[in-house]
C-alpha positions in Angstrom: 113.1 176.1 222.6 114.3 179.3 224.8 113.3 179.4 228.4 113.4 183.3 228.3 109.9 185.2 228.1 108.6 187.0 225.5 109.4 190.7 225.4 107.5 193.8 224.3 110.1 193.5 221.2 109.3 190.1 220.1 105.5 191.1 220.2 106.6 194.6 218.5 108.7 191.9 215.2 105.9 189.5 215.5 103.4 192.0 215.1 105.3 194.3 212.3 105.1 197.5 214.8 107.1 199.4 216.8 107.6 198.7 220.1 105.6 202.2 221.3 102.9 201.2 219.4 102.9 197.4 221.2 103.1 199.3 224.8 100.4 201.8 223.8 98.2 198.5 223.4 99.4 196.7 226.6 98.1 199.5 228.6 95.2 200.2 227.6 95.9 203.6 225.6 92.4 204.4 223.8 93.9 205.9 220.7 95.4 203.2 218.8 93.5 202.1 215.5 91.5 199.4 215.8 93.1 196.8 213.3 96.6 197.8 214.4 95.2 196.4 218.1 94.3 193.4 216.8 97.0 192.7 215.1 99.5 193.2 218.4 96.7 191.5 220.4 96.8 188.5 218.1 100.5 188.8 218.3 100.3 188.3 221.8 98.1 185.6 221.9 100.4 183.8 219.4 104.2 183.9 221.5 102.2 183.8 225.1 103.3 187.2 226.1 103.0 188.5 229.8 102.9 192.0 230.7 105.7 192.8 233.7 103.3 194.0 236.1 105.9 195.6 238.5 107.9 197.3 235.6 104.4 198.7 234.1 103.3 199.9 237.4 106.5 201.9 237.8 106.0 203.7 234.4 102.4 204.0 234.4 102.3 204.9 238.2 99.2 202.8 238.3 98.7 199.1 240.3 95.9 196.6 238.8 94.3 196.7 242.5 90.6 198.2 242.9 89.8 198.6 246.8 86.5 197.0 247.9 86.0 199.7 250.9 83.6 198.7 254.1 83.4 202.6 255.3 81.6 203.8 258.5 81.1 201.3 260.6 82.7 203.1 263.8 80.4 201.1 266.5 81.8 197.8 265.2 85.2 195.6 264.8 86.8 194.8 261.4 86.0 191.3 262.3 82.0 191.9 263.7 81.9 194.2 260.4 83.0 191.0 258.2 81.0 188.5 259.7 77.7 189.4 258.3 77.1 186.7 255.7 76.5 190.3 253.1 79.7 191.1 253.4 81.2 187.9 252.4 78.7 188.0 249.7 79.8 191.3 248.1 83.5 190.2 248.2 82.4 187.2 246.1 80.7 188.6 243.6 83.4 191.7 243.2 86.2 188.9 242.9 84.2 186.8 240.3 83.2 189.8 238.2 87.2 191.1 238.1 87.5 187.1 236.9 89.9 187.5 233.9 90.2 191.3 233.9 93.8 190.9 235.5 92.6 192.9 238.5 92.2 192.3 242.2 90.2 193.5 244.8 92.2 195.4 248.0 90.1 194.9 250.7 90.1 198.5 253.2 88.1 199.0 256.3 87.2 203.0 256.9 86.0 202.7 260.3 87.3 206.7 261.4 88.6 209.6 260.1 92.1 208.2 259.6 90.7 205.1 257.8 89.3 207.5 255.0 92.5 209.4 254.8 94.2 205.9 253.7 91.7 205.0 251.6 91.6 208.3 250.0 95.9 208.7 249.9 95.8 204.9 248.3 93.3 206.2 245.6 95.6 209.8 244.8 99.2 208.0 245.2 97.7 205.2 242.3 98.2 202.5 244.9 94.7 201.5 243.8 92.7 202.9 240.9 89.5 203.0 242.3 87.1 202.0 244.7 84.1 200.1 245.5 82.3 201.4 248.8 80.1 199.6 251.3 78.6 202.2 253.6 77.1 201.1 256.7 75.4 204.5 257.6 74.1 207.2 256.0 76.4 210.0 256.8 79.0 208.9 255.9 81.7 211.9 254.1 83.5 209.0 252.5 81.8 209.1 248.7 81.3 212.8 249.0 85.1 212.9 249.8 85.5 210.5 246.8 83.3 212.9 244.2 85.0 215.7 245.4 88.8 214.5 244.9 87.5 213.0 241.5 88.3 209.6 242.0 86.6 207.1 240.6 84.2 205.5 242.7 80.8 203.2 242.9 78.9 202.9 245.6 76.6 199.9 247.2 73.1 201.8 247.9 71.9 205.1 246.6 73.6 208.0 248.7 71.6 209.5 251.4 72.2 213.5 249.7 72.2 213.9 246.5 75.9 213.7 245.0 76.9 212.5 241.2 78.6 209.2 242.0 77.0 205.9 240.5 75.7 203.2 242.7 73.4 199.8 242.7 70.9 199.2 244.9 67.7 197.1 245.6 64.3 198.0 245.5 64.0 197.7 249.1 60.3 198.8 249.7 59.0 196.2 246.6 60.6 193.5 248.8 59.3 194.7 252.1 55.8 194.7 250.5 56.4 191.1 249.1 57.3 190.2 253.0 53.9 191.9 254.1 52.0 190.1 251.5 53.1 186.4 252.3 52.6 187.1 256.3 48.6 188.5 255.3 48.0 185.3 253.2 49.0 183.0 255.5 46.4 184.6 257.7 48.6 186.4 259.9 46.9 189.2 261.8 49.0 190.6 264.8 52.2 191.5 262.7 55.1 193.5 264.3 58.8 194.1 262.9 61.9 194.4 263.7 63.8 197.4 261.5 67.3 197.8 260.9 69.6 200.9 261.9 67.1 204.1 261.6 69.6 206.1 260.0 70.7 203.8 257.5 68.3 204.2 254.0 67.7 200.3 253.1 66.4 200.1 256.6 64.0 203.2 255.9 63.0 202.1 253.1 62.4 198.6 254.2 60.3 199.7 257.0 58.6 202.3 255.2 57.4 199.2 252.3 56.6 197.0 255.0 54.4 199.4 256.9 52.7 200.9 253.9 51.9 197.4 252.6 50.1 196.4 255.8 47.9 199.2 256.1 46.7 198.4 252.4 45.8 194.9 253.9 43.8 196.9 256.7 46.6 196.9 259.4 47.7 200.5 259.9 49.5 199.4 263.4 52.4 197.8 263.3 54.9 197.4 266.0 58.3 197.7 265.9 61.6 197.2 267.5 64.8 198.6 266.3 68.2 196.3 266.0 71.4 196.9 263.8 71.2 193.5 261.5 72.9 191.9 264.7 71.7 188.5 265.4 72.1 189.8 269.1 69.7 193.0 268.2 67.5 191.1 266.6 67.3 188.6 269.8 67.2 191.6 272.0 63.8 193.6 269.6 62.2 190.2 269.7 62.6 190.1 273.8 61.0 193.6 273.4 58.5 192.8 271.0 56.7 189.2 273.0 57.6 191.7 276.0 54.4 194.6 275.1 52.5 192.2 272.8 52.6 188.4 273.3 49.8 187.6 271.1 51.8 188.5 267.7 51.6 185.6 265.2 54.1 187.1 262.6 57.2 189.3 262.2 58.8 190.8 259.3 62.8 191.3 260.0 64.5 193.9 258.4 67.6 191.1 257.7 68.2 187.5 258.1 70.8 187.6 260.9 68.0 189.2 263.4 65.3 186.9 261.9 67.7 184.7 263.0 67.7 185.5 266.5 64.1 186.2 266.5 63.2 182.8 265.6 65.9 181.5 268.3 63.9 183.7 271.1 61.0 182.6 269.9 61.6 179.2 270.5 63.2 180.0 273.9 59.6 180.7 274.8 57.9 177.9 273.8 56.5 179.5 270.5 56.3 177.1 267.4 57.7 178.9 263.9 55.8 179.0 261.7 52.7 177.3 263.7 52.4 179.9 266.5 54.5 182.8 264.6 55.2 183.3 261.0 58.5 184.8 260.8 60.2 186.3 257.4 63.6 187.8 256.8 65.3 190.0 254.0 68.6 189.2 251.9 68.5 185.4 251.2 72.2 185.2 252.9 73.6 182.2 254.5 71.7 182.6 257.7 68.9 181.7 256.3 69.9 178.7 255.5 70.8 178.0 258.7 68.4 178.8 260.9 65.4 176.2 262.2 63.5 176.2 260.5 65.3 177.6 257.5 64.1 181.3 256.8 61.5 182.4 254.0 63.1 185.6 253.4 63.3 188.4 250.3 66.4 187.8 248.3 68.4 190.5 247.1 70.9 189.4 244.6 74.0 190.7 246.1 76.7 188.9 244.2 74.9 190.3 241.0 74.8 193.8 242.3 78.5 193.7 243.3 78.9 192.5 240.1 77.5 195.4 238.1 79.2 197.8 241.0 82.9 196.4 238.8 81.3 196.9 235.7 80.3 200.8 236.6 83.7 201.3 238.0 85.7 199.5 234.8 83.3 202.1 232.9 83.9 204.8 235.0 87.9 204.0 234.8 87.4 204.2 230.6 86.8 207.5 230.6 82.8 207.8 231.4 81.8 210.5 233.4 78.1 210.7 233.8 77.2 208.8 237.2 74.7 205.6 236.4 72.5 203.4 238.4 71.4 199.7 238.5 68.4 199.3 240.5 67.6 195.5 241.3 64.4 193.4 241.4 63.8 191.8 244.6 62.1 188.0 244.9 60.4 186.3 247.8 61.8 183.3 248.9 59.4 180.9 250.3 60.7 178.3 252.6 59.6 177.2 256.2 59.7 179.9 258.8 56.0 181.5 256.9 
């Protein structure tokens, strides 16, 4: 038996077509009649052929690599930025979802004007053929830039202004209103939260849920502290929040990092969780496992929802061109912090 690899040609003989037809297949050109496709496919299948990705990406101009962009987080370090357990999350479920597609995620960090230049020359020159974008605040230019150069593009989280580029997102004020519910039947009645960024629309919307839900349970006050899903920030809001109202028996955190660091502060001063205050936390990540007690939080299924961000882009990347959204369910999570 030869050593050498199967060629285009030997695919081309096996598959009783030309050699044109057997590259139109390999990459993915739309116009190629159905049984003749499955006749070089099986042809391919059959000798174990392997597409030369460095030859094909000189003629085609075009890499297999999709950028997983983390855009607008100018306050913060690449490595503060990928230490939130949701970041970690979304890169998991973006490389299981490219699984066998023979793509690979090319991970970009837009933290200033220059940063979205690259990410924006990468996507022109072809050195990746679309992006996936994690905005951390809500005015960010960078998917505006993106609809405007026509590039393909999904976002994480509905844009703040309207613009036609798809996205996923969470229904952020369902699980907000799930958190307020569990806190009222377990008979708390002094409630406060702690929000995320003010600017940032899963934090609005979080806040907004939470705060709307209480008042239908007959609690139209309810106060607040502001972090930046920190576990610092959220130790800092609940210094704040025992600070002006020391008789509080639950608190709704607008992630699980600052839940986190409530629960440490709590403990600092001598308050049981959940037998003195209830606490509950939002996004089911890895800190909530490991907090003391372990969190009850409101999961949002992130590794699903990066998931269908590759499937809108691999559409988008086909040739669709209306802009789609996949709007997620959110669950509570009952464990012991409420």
């Amino acid at each position: 038996m030869s050593d050498r690899a199967p060629t285009l040609e030997d695919v081309a003989r096996a598959a009783g077509v030309s050699r044109a037809t057997v590259s139109r297949v390999v990459n993915g050109v739309r116009n190629v009649d159905p049984g003749i496709r499955a006749k070089v496919t099986e042809a391919i299948d059959d000798i174990g052929y392997r597409p030369n990705r460095a030859a094909r990406s000189l003629v085609t101009r075009r890499t297999d690599a999709i950028a997983l962009v983390v855009s607008g987080a100018e306050d913060q370090s690449p490595g503060e930025v990928f230490a939130d357990p949701f970041f970690g999350r979304v890169a998991g479920g973006v490389v299981a979802a490219l699984g066998e597609t023979g793509q690979y995620p090319l991970l970009m960090h837009a933290d200033s004007g220059a940063g979205r230049d690259r990410v924006l020359d990468a996507l022109r020159s072809g050195m990746v053929h679309g992006a996936l974008l994690v905005s951390t605040r809500a005015d960010d230019p960078l998917p505006h830039d993106c609809v405007a150069e026509k590039v393909p593009a999904v976002l994480f989280a509905r844009p703040t202004r309207p613009v036609p580029i798809s996205y996923v997102d969470l229904e952020h004020r369902q699980g907000a209103a799930l958190a307020a519910d569990h806190l009222v039947a377990r008979g708390c009645r002094r409630v406060a939260t702690i929000t995320g960024p003010a600017t940032v629309p899963a934090s609005q919307d979080r806040r907004a849920g939470f705060r709307d839900a209480m008042a239908r349970h007959g609690q139209p006050y309810v106060p607040e502290a502001e972090g930046n899903f920190t576990l610092a920030s959220g130790e800092a809001a609940m210094e704040r929040l025992l600070a002006d109202h020391p008789d509080l028996d639950g608190v709704f955190a607008g992630n699980d990092l600052m839940a986190q660091g409530a629960v440490q502060v709590l403990r600092q001063h001598g308050r049981a969780v959940p037998g003195d205050v209830a606490v509950v936390g939002f996004d089911d990540s890895s800190a909530a496992a490991a907090t003391r007690p372990p969190l009850t939080t409101i999961r949002q299924p992130v590794e699903d929802m990066a998931a269908a961000m590759v499937r809108l882009l691999l559409d988008r990347l086909a040739g669709e061109e209306q802009p789609r959204s996949v709007i997620f369910e959110p669950v509570l999570v009952i464990r012991e912090s409420a």
